[in-house]
C-alpha positions, -999 to 999 in steps of 0.1 A, spaced: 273 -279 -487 271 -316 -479 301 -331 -460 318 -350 -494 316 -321 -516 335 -302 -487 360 -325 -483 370 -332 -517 370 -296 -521 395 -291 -496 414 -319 -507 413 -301 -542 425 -272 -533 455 -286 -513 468 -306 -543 464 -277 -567 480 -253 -540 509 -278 -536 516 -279 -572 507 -239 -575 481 -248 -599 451 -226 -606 415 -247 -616 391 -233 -642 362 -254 -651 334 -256 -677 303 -266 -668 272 -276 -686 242 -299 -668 257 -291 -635 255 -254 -639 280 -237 -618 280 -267 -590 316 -275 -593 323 -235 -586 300 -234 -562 316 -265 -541 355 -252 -547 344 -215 -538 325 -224 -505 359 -233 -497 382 -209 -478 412 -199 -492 400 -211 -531 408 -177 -544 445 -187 -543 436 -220 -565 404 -216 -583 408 -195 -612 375 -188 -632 341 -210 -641 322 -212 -674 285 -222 -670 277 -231 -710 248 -249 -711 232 -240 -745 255 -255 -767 257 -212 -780 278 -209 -751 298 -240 -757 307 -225 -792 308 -187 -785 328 -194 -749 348 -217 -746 355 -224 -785 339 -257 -788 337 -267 -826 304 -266 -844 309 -298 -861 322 -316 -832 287 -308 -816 274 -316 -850 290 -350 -850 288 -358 -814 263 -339 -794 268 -315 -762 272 -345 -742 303 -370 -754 338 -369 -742 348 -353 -776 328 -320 -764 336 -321 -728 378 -321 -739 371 -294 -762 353 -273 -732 381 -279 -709 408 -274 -733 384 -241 -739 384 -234 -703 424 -232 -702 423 -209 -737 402 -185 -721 420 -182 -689 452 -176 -670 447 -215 -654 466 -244 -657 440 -275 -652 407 -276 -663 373 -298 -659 342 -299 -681 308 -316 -672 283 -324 -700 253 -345 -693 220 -355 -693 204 -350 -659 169 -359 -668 141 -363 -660 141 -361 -696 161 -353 -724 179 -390 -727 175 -412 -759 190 -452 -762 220 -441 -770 224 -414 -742 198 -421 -717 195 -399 -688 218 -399 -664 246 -400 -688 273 -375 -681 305 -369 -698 336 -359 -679 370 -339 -691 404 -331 -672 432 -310 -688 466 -299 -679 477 -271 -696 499 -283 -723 486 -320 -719 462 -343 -739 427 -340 -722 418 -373 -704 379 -380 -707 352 -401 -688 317 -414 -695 296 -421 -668 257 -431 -661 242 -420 -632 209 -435 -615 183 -410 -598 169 -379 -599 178 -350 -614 196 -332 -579 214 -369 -575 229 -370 -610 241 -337 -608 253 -340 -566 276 -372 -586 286 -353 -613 304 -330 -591 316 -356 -570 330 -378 -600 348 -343 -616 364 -334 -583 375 -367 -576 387 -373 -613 404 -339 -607 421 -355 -579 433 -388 -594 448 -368 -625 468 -345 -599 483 -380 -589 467 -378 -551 449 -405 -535 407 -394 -537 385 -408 -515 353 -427 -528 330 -406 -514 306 -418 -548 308 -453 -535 285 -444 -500 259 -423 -523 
């Protein structure tokens, strides 16, 4: 694992085990990345909780409880999914914050409204209003995803009220 992913990871986990918080997360375009990163972690099992990987938009629906016409209306990737996947993630878990990814990671896939590169971001405390992100990426397909996960852990950390480094701003 590269050395930002590792140290917002840790930095993750030490904010969620201050607060004796446990992290679920949904995950769509970067399929499992974000569990991947916490879980390389040692110790994670005391703050990471569960993942969802729900990339067909089936999964969305039949997992996490996403809404058929908010897909309908918005598509898998808009800030009105992702809160509905992390508010999801919380539902179907014994966590109490939650992230959820959606995005387009290309090479294609994009359109002019949602070119690729555009990902969609959600954090949720249980019992809280789930705050949402839009965000376009440039590069490949391996560097939008590698940002996604940065962006979601460091949004992670900015809603937990800690101070994040920007580890996106060197990439």
């Amino acid at each position: 694992m590269d050395e930002g992913l590792e140290r917002l990871s840790f930095l993750v986990g030490e904010a969620l085990l201050t607060r004796k918080l446990m992290l679920a997360c949904a995950e769509s375009c970067t399929g499992g990345w974000v569990a991947e990163a916490v879980t390389a972690t040692a110790g994670s099992s005391q703050w990471f909780e569960r993942g969802f990987v729900t990339y067909s938009n089936a999964a969305k629906l039949e997992m996490l409880g996403v809404r058929a016409e908010t897909l309908r209306q918005h598509g898998a990737v808009s800030e009105a999914v992702v809160a509905e996947m992390a508010t999801g993630a919380l539902r179907h878990s014994h966590a109490q914050v939650a992230l959820a990814i959606s995005g387009i990671a290309g090479p294609t896939g994009g359109s002019p409204d949602k070119p690729v590169g555009t990902v969609s971001f959600a954090w949720v405390l249980r019992g809280e209003t789930p705050t949402t992100d839009t965000v376009r990426f440039s590069g490949d397909r391996q560097t939008v995803r590698r940002l996604s996960v940065l962006h979601a852990l460091q949004g992670l950390l900015q809603r937990l009220g800690e101070a994040s480094p920007n580890i996106l701003a060197s990439c």
